[in-house]
Each structure stands twice: as structure tokens, then as C-alpha cells.
C-alpha positions as CSV (number, residue, x, y, z in Angstrom):
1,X,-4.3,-11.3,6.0
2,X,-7.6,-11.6,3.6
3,X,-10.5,-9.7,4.0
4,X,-12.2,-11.8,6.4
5,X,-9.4,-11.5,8.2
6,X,-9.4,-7.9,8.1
7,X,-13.0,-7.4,9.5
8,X,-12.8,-9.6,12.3
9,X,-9.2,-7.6,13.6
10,X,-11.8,-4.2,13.4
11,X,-15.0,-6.2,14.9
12,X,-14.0,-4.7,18.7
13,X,-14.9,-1.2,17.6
14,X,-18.6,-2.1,17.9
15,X,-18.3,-4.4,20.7
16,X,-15.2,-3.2,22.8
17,X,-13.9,-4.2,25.8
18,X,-14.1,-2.0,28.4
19,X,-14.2,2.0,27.0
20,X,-13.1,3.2,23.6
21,X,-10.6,5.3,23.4
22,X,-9.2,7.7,21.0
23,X,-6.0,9.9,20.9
24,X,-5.3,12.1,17.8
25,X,-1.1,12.9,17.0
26,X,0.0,15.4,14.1
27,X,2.6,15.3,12.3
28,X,4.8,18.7,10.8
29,X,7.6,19.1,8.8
30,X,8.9,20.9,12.0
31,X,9.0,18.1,14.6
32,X,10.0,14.3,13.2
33,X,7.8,13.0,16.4
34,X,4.1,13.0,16.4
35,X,2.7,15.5,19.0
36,X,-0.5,15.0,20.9
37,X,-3.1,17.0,20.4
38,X,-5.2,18.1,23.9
39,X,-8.6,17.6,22.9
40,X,-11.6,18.3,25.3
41,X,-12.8,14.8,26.4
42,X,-16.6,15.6,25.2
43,X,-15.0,16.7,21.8
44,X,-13.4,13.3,21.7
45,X,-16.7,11.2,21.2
46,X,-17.8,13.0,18.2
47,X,-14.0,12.4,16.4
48,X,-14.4,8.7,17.9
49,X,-17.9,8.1,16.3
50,X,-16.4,9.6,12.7
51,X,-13.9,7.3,12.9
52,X,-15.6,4.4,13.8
53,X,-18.0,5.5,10.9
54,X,-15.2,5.5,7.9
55,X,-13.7,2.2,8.7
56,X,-17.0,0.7,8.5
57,X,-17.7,2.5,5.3
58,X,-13.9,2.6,3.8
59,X,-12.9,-1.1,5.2
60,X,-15.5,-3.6,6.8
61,X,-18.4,-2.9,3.8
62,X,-16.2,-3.4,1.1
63,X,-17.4,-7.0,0.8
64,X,-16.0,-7.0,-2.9
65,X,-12.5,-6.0,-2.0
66,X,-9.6,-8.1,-1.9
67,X,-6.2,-8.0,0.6
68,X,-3.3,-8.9,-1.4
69,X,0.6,-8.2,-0.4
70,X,1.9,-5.0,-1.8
71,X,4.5,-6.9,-3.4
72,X,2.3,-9.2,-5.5
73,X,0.2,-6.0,-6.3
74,X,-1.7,-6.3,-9.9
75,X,-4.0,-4.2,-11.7
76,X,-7.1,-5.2,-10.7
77,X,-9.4,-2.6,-8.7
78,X,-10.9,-2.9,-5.4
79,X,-7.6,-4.1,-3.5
80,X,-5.9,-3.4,0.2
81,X,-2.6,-4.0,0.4
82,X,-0.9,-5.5,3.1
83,X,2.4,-3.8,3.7
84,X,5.2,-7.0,3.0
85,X,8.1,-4.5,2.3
86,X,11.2,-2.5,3.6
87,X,9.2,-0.3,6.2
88,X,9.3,3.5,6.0
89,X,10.0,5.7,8.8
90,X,6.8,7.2,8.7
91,X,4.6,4.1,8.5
92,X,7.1,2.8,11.6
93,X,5.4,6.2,13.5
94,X,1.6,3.6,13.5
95,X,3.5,1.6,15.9
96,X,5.6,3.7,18.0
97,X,2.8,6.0,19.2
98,X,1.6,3.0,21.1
99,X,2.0,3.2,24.3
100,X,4.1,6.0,24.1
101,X,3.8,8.6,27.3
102,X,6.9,10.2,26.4
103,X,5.4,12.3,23.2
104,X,4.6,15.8,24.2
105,X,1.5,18.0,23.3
106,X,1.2,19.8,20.1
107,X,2.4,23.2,21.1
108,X,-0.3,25.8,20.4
109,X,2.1,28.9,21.1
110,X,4.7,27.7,19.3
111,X,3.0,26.2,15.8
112,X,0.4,27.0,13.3
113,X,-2.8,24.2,12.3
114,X,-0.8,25.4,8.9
115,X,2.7,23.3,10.3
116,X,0.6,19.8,10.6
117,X,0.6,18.0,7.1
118,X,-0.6,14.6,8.6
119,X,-2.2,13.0,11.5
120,X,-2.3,9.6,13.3
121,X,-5.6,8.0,15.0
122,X,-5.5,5.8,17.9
123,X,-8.2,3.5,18.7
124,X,-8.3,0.9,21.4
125,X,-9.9,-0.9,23.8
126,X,-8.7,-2.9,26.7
127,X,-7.5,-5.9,24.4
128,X,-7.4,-4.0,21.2
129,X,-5.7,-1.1,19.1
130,X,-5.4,-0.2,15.4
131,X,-3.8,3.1,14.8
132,X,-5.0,5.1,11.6
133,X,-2.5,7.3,9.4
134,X,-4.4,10.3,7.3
135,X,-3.2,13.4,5.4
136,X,-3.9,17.1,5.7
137,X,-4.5,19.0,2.9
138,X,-4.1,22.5,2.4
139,X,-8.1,22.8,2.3
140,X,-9.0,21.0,5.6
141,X,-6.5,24.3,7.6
142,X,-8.8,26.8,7.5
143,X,-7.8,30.2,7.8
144,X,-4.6,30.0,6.0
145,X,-4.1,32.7,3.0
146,X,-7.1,34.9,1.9
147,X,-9.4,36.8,4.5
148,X,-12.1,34.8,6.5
149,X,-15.4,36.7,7.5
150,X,-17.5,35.2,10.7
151,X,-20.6,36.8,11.7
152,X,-20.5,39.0,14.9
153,X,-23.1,41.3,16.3
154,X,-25.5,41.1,13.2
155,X,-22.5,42.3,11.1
156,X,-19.6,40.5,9.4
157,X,-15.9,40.8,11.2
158,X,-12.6,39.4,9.9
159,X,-11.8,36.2,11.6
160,X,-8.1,35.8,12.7
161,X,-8.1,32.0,13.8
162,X,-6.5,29.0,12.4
163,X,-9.9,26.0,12.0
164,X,-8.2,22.8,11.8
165,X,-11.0,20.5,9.9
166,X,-10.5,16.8,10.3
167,X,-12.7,14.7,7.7
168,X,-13.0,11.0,8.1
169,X,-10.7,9.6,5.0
170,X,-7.3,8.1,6.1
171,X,-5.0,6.5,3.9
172,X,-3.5,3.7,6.4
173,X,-4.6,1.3,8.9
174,X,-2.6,-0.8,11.3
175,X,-4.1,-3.8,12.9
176,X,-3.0,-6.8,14.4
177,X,0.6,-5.9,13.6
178,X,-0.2,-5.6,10.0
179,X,-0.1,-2.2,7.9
180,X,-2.9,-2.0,5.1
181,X,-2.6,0.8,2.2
182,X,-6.7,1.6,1.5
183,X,-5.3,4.6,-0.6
184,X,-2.2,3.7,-2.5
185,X,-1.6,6.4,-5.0
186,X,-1.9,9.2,-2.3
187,X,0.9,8.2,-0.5
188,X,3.5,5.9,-2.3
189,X,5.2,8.9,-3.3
190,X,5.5,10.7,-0.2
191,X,6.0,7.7,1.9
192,X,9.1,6.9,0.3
193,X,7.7,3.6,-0.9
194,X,8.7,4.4,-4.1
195,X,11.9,4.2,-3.1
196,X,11.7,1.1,-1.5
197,X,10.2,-0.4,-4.8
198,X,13.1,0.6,-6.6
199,X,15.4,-1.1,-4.0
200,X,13.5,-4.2,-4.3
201,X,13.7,-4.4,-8.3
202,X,17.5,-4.1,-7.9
203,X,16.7,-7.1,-5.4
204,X,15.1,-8.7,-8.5
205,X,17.2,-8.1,-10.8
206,X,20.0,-9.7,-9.0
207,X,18.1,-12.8,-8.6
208,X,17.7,-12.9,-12.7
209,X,21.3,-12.2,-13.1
210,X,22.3,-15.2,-11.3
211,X,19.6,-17.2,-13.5
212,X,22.0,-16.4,-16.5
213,X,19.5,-16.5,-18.8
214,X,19.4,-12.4,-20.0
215,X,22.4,-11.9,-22.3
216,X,21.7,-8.3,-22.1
217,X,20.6,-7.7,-18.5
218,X,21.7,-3.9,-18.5
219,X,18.8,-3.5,-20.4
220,X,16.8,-3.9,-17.7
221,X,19.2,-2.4,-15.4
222,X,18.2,0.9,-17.3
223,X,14.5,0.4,-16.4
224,X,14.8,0.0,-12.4
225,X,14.1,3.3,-12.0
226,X,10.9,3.7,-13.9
227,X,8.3,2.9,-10.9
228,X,6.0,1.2,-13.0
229,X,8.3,-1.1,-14.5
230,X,10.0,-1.4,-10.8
231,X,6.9,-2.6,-9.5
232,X,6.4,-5.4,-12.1
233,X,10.2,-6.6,-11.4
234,X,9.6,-6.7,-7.2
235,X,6.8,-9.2,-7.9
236,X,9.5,-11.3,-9.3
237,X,11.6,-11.8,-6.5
238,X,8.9,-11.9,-3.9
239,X,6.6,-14.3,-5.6
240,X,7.4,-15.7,-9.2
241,X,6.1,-19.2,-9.5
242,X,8.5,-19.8,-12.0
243,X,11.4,-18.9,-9.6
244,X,9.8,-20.6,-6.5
245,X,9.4,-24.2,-8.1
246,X,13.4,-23.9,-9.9
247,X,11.7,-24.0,-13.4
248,X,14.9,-24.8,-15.6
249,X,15.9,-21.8,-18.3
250,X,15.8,-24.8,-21.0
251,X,11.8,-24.6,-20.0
252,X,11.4,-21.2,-19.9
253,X,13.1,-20.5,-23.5
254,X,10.9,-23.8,-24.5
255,X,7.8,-21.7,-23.4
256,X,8.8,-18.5,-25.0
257,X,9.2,-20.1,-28.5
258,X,5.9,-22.0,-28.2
259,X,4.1,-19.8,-26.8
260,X,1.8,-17.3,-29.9
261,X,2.4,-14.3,-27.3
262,X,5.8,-14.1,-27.5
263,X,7.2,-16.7,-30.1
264,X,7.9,-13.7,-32.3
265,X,8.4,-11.0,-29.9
266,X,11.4,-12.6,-27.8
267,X,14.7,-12.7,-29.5
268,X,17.6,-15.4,-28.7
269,X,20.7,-15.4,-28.5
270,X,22.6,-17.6,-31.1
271,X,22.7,-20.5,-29.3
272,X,19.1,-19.9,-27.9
273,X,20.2,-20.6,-24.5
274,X,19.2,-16.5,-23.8
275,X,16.6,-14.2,-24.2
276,X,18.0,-10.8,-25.7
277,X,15.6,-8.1,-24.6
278,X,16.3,-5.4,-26.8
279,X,12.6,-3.6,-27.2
280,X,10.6,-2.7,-24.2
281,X,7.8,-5.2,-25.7
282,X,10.4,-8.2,-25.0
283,X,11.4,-6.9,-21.4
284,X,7.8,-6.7,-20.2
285,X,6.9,-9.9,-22.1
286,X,9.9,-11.8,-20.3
287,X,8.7,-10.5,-17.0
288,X,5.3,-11.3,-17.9
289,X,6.8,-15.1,-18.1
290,X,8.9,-15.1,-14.7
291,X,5.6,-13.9,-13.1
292,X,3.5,-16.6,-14.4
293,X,1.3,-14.5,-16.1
294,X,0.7,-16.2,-19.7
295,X,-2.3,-18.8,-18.9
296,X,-4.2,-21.5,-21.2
297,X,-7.2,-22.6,-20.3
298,X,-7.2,-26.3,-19.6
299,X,-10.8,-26.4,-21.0
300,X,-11.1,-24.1,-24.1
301,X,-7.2,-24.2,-24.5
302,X,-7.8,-20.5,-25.2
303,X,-4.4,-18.2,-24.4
304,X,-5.0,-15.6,-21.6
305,X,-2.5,-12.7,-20.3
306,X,-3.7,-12.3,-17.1
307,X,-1.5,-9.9,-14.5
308,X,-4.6,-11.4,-11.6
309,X,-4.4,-14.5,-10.3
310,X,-5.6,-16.2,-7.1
311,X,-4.7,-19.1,-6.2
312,X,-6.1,-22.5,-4.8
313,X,-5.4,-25.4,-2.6
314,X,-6.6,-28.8,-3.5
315,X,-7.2,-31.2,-0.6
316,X,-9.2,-34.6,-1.0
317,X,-10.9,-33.5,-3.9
318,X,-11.9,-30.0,-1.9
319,X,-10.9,-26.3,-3.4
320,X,-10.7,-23.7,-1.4
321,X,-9.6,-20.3,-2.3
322,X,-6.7,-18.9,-0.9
């Protein structure tokens, strides 16, 4: 899914068909299924309109972002990601609430506004549904700690009552069967994706053991749990040009030793048949090489590390962006 993409799945919420609806779930640390809550039906238009409001200004107005696959995920700014990995439980919860008569009512006698640490928004129409997932935090449950005054009578009285404020950001959107991260950092962590990541570099690393060309690979066994490097190893498996079009090891140590970036960085073995990664500048070099990321420009044969890259399709003499 691109961007385009994107904002024509969300274009219904301005022209729906038929009514537009909106259910709100929470989600505690007390109950693993989301829990409805009753909202007064006139109540329900103003939390629909907010909504509708911050995916238009979060999603469809961001005409400079880009949608790339979590996996493949770079540095560059301004980016969705489409969810391509092992699915979490929680991120499972924006599909199951479709639909779904059998969740009860968030229990008012029972819990506390202070018990919800998360939410998930249901839009749809007759044809149409995205479900949003957002986070509470601590500041949006008012009335928990400290002593709240209200006004009452011309005077000031101590206010007893849990306030439950819900602000427009969310952190995940599913639509059209697809999960996009607008918030990343806020959730990778607590999502378990982080632990997913980590699964996937093993999954990586696996593939360049069977390459044979590491003659150390415990040295980069060491470094799967470090997220940040774990991140640059999933890309590997998932979408190394080098990998997908069988480059030959012979051509990839060829490269290495030509190349100004890492000709003197990247030690060999004796028979220079293997790279021996034994400084951290060599392991993220040698990813850097599996991931395509070492360019030269055809035209000012200038050298370029670029970790951003889009790619293009050329048909009869026609480029189009992919």
C-alpha cells in the first residue's frame, strides 16, 4: 500500500455510505478483551467528528509522507509503515473487535477510567471500516492522584469523579486489511514488536549462515539483541537485493575490496573467500552491502551510502515510481 493508496481506503469518511458509525473499546491491564464503552448516542457525533478530524490532519494531508513496509524501514522521516511482520496480540485486537457482539460493556461499578491504558476506534460505513488503536496516558484520566476542585454554588468543592479525556492522536490505523504504524516509537516497545524484530534478525542471520561467507558469524550472533542493529539485519532477509537476485559471495567480496567505503574496513579471511567481522564498523558495513546500500552515481560516478532508496520500473522507455 502507498500513500495514494492509503487516502483513497479513508476517502468514505467524507462521503460514506449509508450512516457513520462509531464505537469506542478500552483496553486494561485487567481484562485481555476490549470492553465497550456505552456512550450516549448525541455524545457519539462529537467523538466521530474528532476523529474524522485527525486522520485528515495525521493521514490524508500528509502529502509528503511516504508508506513503506516496516520491514524495509530506513531513516528517512515522514514515513507510515505498513505492518509486514509476525503480528502481535494486541494489534490482532484492530481486527477482532469487528463485528464482534460478544464483547461486553466496560463495567463502570467494577473499574476505574485509571484501569484503561488504551482504546480502540471503530469507524464504518455500510461498505467500509478502519479501526483506530490509541494510548492513554496518565494525563488524559483525570482525577487520579492529587485533589480536584470544581465550582459549586459560587464556591469551590472537592470533586470525587474519575474524567476520562480522549484527545484525537492515535498511534494505529487498520484499513483495508492493512495495519499502518503513524507513531512508531510510542509503541514498538510495548507492542511487543521489539520482540518480533529480534525474532526476525535471528531469521536473518540464519539466511547469512547458509551463505557461508561470515567466518565469524557469532559475532553478529552477539548483536541480535541490540534493536537497532536487529532492525538493520530483518531488512536483510525480507528485502536484500543482493540476496533476492543470488548475487555470488565471489562478487560480494569483489565489491568489498573495490569499493573506497569499505576496502580497508572489511577484513578477509586468508583465503579471502570470507569477510571476518571483528569491529562493529565491519559488521554494519557488511550489512550495509547485503542491503544494497553503497550506490555510485552512473553520472558523476560519485560514491553514496544511502540507507533510502525507492525503486523504479522501466517499461518501453517509461519510469514510474514504485
Amino acid at each position: 500500500m502507498n500513500k495514494i493508496q492509503l487516502d483513497t481506503a479513508l476517502n468514505f469518511l467524507s462521503n460514506p455510505q449509508g450512516e457513520l458509525q462509531i464505537i469506542i473499546y478500552a483496553l486494561t491491564n485487567q481484562n485481555e478483551q476490549p470492553q465497550k464503552l456505552d456512550i450516549k448516542a448525541e455524545d457519539l457525533v462529537a467523538l466521530k467528528i474528532l476523529f474524522i478530524n485527525s486522520i485528515n490532519n495525521i493521514i490524508i494531508e500528509k502529502n509528503d509522507y511516504f508508506v513503506l513496509p516496516l520491514s524495509t524501514a530506513d531513516e528517512r522521516g515522514k514515513t507510515f509503515y505498513q505492518y509486514d511482520l509476525e503480528i502481535p496480540d494486541k494489534l490482532r485486537l484492530l481486527e477482532s473487535v469487528i463485528g464482534n457482539d460478544r464483547l461486553s460493556n466496560f463495567n463502570l461499578r467494577h473499574a476505574k477510567f485509571a484501569d484503561i491504558k488504551s482504546l480502540i476506534i471503530v469507524l464504518a460505513d455500510n461498505n467500509n471500516e478502519i479501526t483506530l488503536f490509541k494510548n492513554v496516558s496518565p494525563i488524559e484520566i483525570i482525577g487520579r492522584g492529587g485533589t480536584f476542585l470544581k465550582i459549586s454554588n459560587h464556591r469551590f468543592e472537592k470533586f470525587d469523579e474519575e474524567l476520562l479525556r480522549i484527545s484525537p492522536k492515535f498511534q494505529v490505523i487498520r484499513v483495508n486489511d492493512e495495519i499502518i504504524i503513524i507513531d512508531l516509537p510510542s509503541i514498538e516497545k510495548s507492542f511487543g514488536i521489539h520482540d518480533v524484530i529480534i525474532r526476525e534478525a535471528t531469521t536473518s542471520l540464519e539466511v547469512i549462515e547458509r551463505m557461508n561467507i561470515v567466518a565469524n558469524i557469532d559475532s553478529l550472533t552477539e548483536l541480535v539483541n541490540d534493536i537497532t542493529f536487529a532492525r538493520k539485519l530483518t531488512k536483510v532477509a525480507k528485502s536484500s537485493p543482493v540476496l533476492k537476485l543470488n548475487i555470488p559471495n565471489i562478487d560480494i567480496i569483489a565489491f568489498s575490496k573495490s569499493h573506497p567505503l569499505t576496502r580497508r574496513k572489511i577484513r578477509l579471511n586468508e583465503d579471502e573467500t570470507q569477510f571476518n567481522l571483528d569491529t562493529k564498523v565491519s559488521k554494519d558495513l557488511f550489512i550495509k552491502i547485503l542491503n544494497d546500500d553503497l550506490l555510485t552515481s552512473e553520472l558523476t560516478k560519485l560514491y553514496y551510502d544511502t540507507l533510502a532508496k525507492d525503486g523504479i520500473e522501466i517499461e518501453d522507455d517509461i519510469i514510474e515510481e514504485i
